[in-house]
N, C-alpha and C positions, 0 to 999 in steps of 0.2 A: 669147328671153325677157328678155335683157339689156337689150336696147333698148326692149321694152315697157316696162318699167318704169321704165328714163331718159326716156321720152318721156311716161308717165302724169302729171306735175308739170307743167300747162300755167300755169302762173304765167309775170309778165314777167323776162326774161333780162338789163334793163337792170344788174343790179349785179353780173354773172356772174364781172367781173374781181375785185371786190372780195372776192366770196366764194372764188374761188379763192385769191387771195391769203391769205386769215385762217384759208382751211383746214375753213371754217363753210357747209352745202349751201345751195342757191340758194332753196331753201323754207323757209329759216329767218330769212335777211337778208331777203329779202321780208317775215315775217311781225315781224322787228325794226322795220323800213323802215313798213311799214303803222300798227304802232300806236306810234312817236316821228311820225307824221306824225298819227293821229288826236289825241296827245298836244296838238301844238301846235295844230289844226282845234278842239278844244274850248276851248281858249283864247277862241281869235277868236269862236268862238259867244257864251263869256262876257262879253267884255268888250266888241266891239262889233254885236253881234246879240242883245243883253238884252233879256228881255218890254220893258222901259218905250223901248226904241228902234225895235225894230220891232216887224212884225204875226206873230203865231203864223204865218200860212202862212210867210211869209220863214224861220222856224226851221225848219218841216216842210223845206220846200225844202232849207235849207241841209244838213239833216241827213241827209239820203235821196240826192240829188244826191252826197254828197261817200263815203256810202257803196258807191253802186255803183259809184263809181271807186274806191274802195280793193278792192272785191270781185274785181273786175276785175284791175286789178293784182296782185293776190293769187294767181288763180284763171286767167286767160286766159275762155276757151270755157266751163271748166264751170261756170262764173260763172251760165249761163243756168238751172243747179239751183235758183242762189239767189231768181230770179224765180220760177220755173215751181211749187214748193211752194206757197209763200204765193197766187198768181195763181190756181190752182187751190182751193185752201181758201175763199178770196176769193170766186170764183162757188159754191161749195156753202153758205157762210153766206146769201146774198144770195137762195139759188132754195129750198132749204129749211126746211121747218118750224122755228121757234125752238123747239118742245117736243124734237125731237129731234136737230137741227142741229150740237149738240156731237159725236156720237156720230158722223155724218157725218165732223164734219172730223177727229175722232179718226183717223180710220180710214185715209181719203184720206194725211191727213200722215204715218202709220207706214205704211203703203203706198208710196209715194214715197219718204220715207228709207231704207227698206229694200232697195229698188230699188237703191238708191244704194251702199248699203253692202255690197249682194252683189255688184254690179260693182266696184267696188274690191277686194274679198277674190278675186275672181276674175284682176285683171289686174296685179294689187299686193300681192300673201297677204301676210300679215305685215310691212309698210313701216312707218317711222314717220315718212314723209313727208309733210307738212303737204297735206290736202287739203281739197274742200272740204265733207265729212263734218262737218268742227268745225261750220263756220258753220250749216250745214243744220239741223245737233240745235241747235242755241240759237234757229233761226226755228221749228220744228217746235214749240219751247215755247211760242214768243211766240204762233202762231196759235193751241193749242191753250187755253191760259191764258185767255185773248182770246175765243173762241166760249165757253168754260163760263162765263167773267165773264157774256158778252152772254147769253147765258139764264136766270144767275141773276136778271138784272137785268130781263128782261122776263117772264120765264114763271111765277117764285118769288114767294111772300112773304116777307115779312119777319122772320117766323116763323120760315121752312122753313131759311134759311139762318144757318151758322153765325158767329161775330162776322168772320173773315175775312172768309169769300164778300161776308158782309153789306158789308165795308168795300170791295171789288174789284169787288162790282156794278158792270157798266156798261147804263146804262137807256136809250141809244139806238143803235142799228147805225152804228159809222166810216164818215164819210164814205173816199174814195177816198184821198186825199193823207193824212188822220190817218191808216188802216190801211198804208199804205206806207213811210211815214218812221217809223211806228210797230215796224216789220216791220227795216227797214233802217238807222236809224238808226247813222251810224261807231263812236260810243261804244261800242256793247256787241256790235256784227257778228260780231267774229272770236273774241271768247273768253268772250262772256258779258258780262254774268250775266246770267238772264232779270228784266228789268223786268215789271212790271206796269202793262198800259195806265191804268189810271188813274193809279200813280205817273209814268208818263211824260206825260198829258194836264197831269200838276199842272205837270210840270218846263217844260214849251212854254211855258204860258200863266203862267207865272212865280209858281202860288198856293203857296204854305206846305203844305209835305206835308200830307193829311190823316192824322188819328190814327187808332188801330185804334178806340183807346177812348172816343173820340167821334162823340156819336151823331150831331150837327151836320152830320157830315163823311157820314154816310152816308144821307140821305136823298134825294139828289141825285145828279147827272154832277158830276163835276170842272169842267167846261165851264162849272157853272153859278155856281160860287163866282168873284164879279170881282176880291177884293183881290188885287195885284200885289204881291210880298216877296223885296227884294232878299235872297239868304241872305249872308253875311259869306264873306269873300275864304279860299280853297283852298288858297291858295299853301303853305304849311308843311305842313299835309296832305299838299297832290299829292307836293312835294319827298321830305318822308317815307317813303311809298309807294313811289313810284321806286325810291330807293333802293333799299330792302327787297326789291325786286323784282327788281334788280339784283345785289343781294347773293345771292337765292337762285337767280340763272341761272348766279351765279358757281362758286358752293358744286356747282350740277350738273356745268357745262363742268368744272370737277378733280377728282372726287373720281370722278363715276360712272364714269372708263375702269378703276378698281382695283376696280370691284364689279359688274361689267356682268352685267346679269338673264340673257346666254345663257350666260354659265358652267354654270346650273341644267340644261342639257342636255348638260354633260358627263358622262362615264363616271368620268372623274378625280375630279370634285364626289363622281355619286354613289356612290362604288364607295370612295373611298380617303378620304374625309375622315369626321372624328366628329359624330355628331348636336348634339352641341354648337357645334361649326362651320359644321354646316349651320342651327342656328336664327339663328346669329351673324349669318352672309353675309346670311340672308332677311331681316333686319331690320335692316341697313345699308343694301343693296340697294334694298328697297321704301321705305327713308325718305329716298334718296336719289334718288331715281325720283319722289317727291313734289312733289323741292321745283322741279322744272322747270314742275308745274302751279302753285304757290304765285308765281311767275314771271309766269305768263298772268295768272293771277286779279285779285294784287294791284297790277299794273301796267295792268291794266283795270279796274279800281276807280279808281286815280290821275286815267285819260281822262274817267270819267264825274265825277268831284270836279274837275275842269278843267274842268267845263264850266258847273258847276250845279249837277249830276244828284248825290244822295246824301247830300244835307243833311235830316238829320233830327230837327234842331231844337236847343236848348240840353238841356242837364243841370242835375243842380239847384246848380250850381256858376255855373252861366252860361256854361257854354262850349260851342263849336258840336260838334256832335257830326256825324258824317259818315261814317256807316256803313249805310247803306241799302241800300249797293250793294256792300255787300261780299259778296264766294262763301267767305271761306274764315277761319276763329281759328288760326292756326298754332301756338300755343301750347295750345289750348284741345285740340287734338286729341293732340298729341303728349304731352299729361300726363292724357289724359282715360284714366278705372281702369273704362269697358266699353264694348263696341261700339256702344251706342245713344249714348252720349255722345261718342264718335267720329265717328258719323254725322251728326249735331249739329252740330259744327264744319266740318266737309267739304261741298266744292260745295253752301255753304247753300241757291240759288238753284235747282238741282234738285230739294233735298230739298222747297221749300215749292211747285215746279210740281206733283212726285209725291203732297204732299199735298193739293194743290188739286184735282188732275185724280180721283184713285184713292182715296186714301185715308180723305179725309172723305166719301166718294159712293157706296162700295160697302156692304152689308153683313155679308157674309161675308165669310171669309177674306184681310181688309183687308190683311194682308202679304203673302202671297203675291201677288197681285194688283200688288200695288205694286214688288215683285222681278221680275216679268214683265216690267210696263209698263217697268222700267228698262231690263232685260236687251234687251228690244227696240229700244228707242230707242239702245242704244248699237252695238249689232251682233249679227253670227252668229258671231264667233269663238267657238269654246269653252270659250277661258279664263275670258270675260265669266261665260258660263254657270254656270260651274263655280266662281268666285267667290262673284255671287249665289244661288245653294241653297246653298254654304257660309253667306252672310252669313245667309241665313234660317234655316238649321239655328242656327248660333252664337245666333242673336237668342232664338230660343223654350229655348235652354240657359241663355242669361243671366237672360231673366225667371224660372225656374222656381229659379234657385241666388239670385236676388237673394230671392224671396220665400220659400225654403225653409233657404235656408243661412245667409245673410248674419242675421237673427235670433240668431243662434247666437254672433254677434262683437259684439254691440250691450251687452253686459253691464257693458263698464269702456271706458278711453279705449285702456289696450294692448291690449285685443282688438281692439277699432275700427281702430287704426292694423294692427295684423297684417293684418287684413281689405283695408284700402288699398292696401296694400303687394303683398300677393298678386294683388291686382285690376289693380292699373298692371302689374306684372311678364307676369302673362295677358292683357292687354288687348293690350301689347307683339308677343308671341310669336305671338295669335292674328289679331291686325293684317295681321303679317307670313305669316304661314301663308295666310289666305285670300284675299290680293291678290295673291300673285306670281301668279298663273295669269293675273291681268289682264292683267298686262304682258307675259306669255309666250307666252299667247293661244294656246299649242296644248294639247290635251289630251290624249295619251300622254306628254310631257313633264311636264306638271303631274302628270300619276298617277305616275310615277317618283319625283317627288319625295316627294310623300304614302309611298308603301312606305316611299321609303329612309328616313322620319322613324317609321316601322310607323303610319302614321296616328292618332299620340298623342293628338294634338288630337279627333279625331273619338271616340275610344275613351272620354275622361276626358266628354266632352259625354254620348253615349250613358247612360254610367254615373248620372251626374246625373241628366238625364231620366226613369231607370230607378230612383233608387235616392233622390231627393231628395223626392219626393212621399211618403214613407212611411215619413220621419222623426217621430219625434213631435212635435209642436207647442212650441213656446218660451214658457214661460209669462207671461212679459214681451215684450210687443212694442217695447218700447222699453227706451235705457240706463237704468243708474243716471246718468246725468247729466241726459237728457232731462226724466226724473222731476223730479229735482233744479229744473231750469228752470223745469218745469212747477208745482213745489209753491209753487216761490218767484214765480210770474207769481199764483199764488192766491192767498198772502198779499197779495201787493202788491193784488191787487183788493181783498178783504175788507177790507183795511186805508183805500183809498179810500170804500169803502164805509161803514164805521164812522164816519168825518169827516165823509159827505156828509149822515148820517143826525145 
């Protein structure tokens, strides 16, 4: 069994000495090695493979080309998953109907991924060895994103869709070479984000992001708009980023061997330590465990601002702004006071596939539906599982205590801030409670843990559900400040009003 699983990592062995050496596995320096190599690859695209130097195929080319050799490199043999998805998706857009085409390739590409993912749980249970599962779930987006664009864009009106869709319409079927370097492109292969083909048609062909909230922009293919717009130079940006990125691969390599996620299936953890210690660990742990993805993200953000890719446009200061292609607010989530505002900041780029795909399209039961569609796309492990119906339960707790209780704190400014206070501290604990099972990913472990805490968290949510609907009503829906604002925005009208009359 030993050896299966030293031999399941068919990546290239060229840097074997190196990583012996530093102590660091060979699917890790490969995955360092892969994107300081797309690092510098987007460079060269930049600066000399510009819209105004060459032809958009030469960028397809360069792009899709340089990717399957980092794939490759990366991956060895199972590299050929990375074609075989997309290739397959490919012939079902192309032979099927556009009225229900999406729904095809939906299906095909979670079929396929899943394949994938149950052979690896099978020959590799619980690894956190770098496979090629990553890249596969960020093509799986790209096709999937990509066939619902192409339908809104041929089958809908303008009407039916909503101002997104409206703007990500694509109104004619990718050629061969667009859908492949569209699919493969180095930039965003191995960690993300998911692009969206028409923000990547703008980026080829060199046009000026389009806007959400122009209408200009959405009447058309990207294809069809000619001006060519140099964006303003990355370089303090990419450097930036790096950094930061660097800094929080560092914060992971030290800290997490004092907090390692399988201590949670010791007897020691859960037999001899205080509930208090146990909330301690789980929310060190898990923010520790983070910051190796904030690592990927924002160091794949960097690639894509290296090249081009994520300029979206000036602020009303004048400065470039270059956030497009970001997956992640590191800040935003770690002081964010409820879980929808957590979810928010975290793997943006999932969050707006799962509302592109599921959630603006179904009409029932729009979240569950959408915790499915995740839960699938990421795997069979149980933890996943067992995470999201946590994240679902928490979610339908949070809205019912936001609209029943929070009323109840709106009266002065120290209530409000009590209210804050309480919400960032729960937000924290609840964070930490319903992700370690992610990272634990089995689930007789993750139940042990739940008991040894008596499932407080699940108990106090229940209660609420149970006990918040049938409070009495708050006779003010808003502060005395709010009002206060509110009186004083009347006078200031009335009093325009008086002068104008």
């Amino acid at each position: 069994m030993t050896a299966i699983v030293e031999d399941y990592y068919d990546g290239s062995r060229t840097f074997q000495r190196l990583a012996d050496l530093i102590g660091v596995p060979i699917d890790q320096v490969n995955f360092l090695v892969t994107q300081f190599s797309a690092l510098i690859l987007a460079g060269i695209l930049r600066n000399f493979l510009s819209p105004t130097k060459v032809s958009p195929t030469t960028r397809h080319v360069f792009g899709l080309v340089n990717g399957l050799l980092l794939g490759y490199f990366c991956f060895g043999r199972q590299a050929i998953h990375l074609a075989g998805l997309p290739i397959l998706c490919y012939i079902v857009m192309c032979t099927q109907n556009p009225r229900n085409m999406q729904n095809f390739v939906l299906a095909t590409a979670l079929i396929y991924l899943s394949c994938v993912h149950y052979h690896r749980q099978i020959y590799n249970y619980g690894s956190y060895t770098l496979d090629i599962t990553g890249p596969l779930m960020v093509i799986t987006q790209k096709v999937t994103s990509l066939v619902y664009n192409v339908h809104d864009g041929l089958m809908r009106s303008e009407e039916e869709l909503t101002p997104t869709q409206r703007h990500q319409a694509v109104k004619k079927m990718p050629m061969v070479l667009e859908y492949f370097s569209y699919v493969f492109h180095f930039q965003a292969l191995m960690a993300g984000p998911v692009i969206y083909y028409r923000d990547y048609m703008d980026f080829i062909y060199g046009r000026m992001p389009s806007k959400l909230d122009d209408p200009k922009d959405n009447d058309k293919n990207s294809n069809d708009r000619a001006v060519i717009v140099n964006p303003p130079s990355p370089t303090w940006v990419v450097i930036k980023k790096v950094l930061a990125s660097l800094l929080c691969a560092l914060m992971f390599v030290i800290f997490i061997p004092a907090y390692p996620i399988q201590r949670l299936k010791e007897d020691d953890f859960l037999y001899s330590t205080t509930v208090f210690y146990k909330i301690w660990y789980l929310i060190i742990s898990t923010t520790l465990v983070r910051f190796k993805y904030y690592h990927a993200w924002i160091f794949a953000d960097a690639i894509c601002n290296n090249s081009g890719l994520g300029f979206s446009g000036y602020n009303e200061k004048g400065k470039a702004v270059w956030d497009a292609t970001s997956n992640v607010d590191i800040f935003g989530f770690e002081v964010s006071q409820s879980l929808k505002m957590s979810i928010e900041h975290w793997n943006k780029g999932t969050n707006r596939w799962l509302r592109s795909v599921v959630y603006e399209r179904v009409k029932h039961n729009k979240l569950i539906y959408t915790y499915v569609l995740s839960a699938i796309w990421h795997g069979f492990y149980p933890g996943y599982y067992l995470t999201f119906a946590n994240g679902a339960f928490i979610t339908m707790v949070s809205r019912t205590a936001r609209r029943k209780i929070r009323p109840y704190f709106l009266g002065s400014k120290g209530k409000k801030f009590l209210y804050d206070t309480i919400s960032f501290i729960a937000t924290r604990i609840i964070m930490a409670y319903i992700t370690f099972s992610f990272v634990l990913l089995e689930f007789i472990p993750s139940i042990k843990v739940y008991l040894s805490l008596y499932m407080f968290p699940h108990i106090v949510g229940i209660a609420i559900l149970l006990i918040a609907p049938r409070l009495p009503k708050v006779p003010s829906q808003t502060s005395s400040t709010e009002t206060k604002s509110n009186s004083n925005s009347q006078e200031l009208i009335n009093g325009t009003a008086r002068k104008s009359m």
